[in-house]
Each structure stands twice: as C-alpha cells, then as structure tokens.
C-alpha positions as protocol buffer text, in pm:
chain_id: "A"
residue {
  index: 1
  type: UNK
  ca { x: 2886 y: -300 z: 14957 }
}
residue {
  index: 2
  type: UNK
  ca { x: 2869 y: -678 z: 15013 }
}
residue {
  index: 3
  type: UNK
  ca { x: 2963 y: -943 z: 14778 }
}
residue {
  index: 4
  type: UNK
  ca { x: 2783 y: -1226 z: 14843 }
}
residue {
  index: 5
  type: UNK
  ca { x: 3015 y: -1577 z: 14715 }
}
residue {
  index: 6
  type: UNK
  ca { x: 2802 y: -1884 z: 14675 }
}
residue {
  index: 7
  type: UNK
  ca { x: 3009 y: -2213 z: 14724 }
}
residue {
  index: 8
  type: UNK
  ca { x: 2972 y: -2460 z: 14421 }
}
residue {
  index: 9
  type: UNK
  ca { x: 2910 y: -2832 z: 14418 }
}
residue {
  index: 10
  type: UNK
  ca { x: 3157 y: -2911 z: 14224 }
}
residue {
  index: 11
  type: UNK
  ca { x: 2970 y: -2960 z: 13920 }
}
residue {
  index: 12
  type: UNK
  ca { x: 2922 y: -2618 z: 13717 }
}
residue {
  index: 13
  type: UNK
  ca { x: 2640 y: -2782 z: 13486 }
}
residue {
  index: 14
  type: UNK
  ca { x: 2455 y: -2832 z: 13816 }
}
residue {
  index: 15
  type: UNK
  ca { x: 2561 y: -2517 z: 13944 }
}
residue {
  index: 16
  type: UNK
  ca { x: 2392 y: -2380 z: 13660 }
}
residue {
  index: 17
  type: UNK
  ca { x: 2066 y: -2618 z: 13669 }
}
residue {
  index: 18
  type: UNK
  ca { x: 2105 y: -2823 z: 13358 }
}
residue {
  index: 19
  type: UNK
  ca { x: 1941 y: -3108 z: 13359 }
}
residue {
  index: 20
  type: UNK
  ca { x: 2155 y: -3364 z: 13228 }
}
residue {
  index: 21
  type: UNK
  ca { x: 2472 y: -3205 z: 13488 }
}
residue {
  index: 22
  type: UNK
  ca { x: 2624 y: -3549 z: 13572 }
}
residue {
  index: 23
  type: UNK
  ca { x: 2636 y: -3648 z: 13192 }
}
residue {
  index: 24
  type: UNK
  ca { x: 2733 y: -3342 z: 13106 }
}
residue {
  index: 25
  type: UNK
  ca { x: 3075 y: -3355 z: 13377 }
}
residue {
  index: 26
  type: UNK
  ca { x: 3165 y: -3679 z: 13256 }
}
residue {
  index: 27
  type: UNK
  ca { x: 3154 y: -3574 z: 12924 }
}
residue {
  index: 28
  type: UNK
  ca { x: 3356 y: -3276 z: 12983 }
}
residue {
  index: 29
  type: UNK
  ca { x: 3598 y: -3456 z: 13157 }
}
residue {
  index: 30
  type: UNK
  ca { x: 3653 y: -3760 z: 12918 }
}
residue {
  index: 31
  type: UNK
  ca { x: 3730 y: -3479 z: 12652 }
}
residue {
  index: 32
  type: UNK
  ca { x: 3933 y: -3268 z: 12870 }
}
residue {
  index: 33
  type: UNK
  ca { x: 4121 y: -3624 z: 12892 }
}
residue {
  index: 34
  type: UNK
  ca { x: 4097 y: -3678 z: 12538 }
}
residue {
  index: 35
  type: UNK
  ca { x: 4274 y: -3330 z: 12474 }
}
residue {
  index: 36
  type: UNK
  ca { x: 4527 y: -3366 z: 12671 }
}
residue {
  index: 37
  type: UNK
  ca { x: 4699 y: -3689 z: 12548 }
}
residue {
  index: 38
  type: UNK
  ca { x: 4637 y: -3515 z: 12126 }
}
residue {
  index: 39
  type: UNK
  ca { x: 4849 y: -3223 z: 12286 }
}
residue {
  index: 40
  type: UNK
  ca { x: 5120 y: -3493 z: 12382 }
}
residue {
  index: 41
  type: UNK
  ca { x: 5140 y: -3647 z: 12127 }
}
residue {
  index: 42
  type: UNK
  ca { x: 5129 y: -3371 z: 11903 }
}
residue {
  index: 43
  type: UNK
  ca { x: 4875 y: -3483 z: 11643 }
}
residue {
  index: 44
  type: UNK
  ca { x: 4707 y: -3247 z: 11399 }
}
residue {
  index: 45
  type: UNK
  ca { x: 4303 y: -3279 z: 11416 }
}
residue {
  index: 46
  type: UNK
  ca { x: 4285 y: -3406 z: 11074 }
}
residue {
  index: 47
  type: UNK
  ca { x: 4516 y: -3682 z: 11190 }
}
residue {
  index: 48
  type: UNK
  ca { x: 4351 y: -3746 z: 11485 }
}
residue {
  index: 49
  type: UNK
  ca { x: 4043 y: -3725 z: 11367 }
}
residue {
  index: 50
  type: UNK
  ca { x: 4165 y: -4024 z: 11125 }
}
residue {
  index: 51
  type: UNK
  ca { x: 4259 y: -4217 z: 11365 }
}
residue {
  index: 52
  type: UNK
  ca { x: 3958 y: -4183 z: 11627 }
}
residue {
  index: 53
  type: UNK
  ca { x: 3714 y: -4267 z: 11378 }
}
residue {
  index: 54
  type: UNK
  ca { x: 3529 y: -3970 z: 11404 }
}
residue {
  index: 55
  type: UNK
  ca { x: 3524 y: -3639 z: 11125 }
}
residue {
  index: 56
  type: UNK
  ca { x: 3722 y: -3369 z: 11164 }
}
residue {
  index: 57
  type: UNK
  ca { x: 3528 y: -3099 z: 11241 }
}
residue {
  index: 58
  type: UNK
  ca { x: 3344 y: -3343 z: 11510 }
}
residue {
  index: 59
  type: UNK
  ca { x: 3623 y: -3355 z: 11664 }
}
residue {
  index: 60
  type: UNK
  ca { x: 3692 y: -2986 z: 11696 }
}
residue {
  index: 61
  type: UNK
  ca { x: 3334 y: -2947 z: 11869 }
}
residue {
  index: 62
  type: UNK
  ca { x: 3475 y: -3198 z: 12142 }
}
residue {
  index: 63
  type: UNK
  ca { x: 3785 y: -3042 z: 12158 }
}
residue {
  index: 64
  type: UNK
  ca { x: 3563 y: -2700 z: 12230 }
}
residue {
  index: 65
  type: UNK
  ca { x: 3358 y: -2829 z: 12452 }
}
residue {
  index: 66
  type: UNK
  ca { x: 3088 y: -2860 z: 12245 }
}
residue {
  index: 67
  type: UNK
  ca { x: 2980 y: -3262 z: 12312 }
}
residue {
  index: 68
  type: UNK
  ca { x: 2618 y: -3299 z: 12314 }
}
residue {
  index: 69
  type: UNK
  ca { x: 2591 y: -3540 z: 11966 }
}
residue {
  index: 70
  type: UNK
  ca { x: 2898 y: -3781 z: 12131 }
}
residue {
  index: 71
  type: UNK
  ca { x: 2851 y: -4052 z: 12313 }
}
residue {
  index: 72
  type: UNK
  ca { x: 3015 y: -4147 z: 12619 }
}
residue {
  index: 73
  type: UNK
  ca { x: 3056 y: -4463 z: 12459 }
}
residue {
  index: 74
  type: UNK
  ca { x: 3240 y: -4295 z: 12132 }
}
residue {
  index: 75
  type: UNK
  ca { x: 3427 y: -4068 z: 12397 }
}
residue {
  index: 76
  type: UNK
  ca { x: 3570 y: -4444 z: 12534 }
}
residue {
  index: 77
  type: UNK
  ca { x: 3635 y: -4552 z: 12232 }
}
residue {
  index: 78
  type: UNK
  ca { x: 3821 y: -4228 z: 12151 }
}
residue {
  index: 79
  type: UNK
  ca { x: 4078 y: -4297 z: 12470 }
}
residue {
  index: 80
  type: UNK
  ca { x: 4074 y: -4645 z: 12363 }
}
residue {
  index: 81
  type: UNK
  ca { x: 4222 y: -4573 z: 12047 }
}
residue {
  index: 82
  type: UNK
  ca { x: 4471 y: -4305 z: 12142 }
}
residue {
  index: 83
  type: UNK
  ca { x: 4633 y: -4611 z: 12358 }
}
residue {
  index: 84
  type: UNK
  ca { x: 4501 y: -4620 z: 12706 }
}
residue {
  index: 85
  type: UNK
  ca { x: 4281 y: -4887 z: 12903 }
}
residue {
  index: 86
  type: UNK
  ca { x: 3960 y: -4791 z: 12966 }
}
residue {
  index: 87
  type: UNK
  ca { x: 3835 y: -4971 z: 13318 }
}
residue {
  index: 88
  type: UNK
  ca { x: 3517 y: -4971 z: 13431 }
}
residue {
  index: 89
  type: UNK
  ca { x: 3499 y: -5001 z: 13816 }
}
residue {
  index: 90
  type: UNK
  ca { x: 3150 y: -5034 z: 14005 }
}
residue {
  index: 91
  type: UNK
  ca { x: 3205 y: -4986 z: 14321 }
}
residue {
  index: 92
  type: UNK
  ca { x: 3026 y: -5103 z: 14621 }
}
residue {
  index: 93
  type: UNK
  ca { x: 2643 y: -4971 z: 14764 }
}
residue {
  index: 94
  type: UNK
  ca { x: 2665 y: -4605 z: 14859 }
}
residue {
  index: 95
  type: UNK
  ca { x: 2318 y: -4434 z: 15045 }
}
residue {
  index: 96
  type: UNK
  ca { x: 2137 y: -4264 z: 14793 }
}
residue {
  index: 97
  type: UNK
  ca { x: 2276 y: -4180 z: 14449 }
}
residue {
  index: 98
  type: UNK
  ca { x: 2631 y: -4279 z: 14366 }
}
residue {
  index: 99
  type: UNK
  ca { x: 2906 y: -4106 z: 14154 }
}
residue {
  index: 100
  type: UNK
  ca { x: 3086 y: -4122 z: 13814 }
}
residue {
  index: 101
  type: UNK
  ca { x: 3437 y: -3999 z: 13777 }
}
residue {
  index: 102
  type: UNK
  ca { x: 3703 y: -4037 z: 13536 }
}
residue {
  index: 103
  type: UNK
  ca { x: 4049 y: -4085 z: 13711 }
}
C-alpha cells in the first residue's frame, strides 16, 4: 500500500481551491499576529475588544479564525491600536503576479 503525499504551495486556502486564497492568508495571518500580541499582553476579550474598536464576540470569530466580515483594513487598524507600526512596502516589478506577506 502506497501513500501518495502531495506537496503544498504554501497557501492551504489554495491548496484547497478557494477562491479568494491570497485574501484569505493574509487575513489569517494578520489575526494570527493579532493573537499573539492579546496573549502578551494578557488582555481579556472584553478588554480588548474595547480597545480595538470592534464587539466582543467579533472579536472571538477573528481570534477563531473565523474572518470573512473583517476587513484587512480593520485587521490594520486592530495592530495599529494594540501599539505597533503598520508599514506598507511595495516593492519593485516582479514577472507575473506579485506577493503579500505580513512580516
């Protein structure tokens, strides 16, 4: 019995034929990101939620991974307000389609 192991592109919303993969990544990432620095800093999601600007249970869907009705923009804003600069680079002229990654 083979197995037969099929490499991925990196993106699993691709991987899995969504349309909207390369929004979805970014999205995914920017609240991984988002996540991460509540964890730090210890914050209950009521509090947080206070502070982003956005409702609680809003916030809980992002924190799930549940992002479709949020914004990249709102996601920005979100890091914005926990403290962090938010730079946008554009880099220069790649052949065909370029990239978005959050660093």
């Amino acid at each position: 019995m083979s197995i037969e192991i099929e490499e991925g592109t990196g993106n699993v919303y691709a991987d899995l034929g969504l349309p909207d993969a390369e929004e979805m990544l970014l999205k995914a990432q920017l609240a991984s990101r988002i996540g991460t620095l509540l964890r730090e800093k210890g914050w209950s999601q009521q509090h947080a939620a206070e502070v982003l600007g956005i409702p609680q249970p809003k916030l809980s869907m992002l924190l799930r991974g549940r992002f479709r009705g949020i914004s990249e923009a709102k996601m920005l804003e979100c890091l914005s307000r926990l403290g962090r600069d938010v730079q946008i680079v554009i880099g220069p002229e790649r052949q065909g389609h370029g990239q978005v990654h959050v660093v």
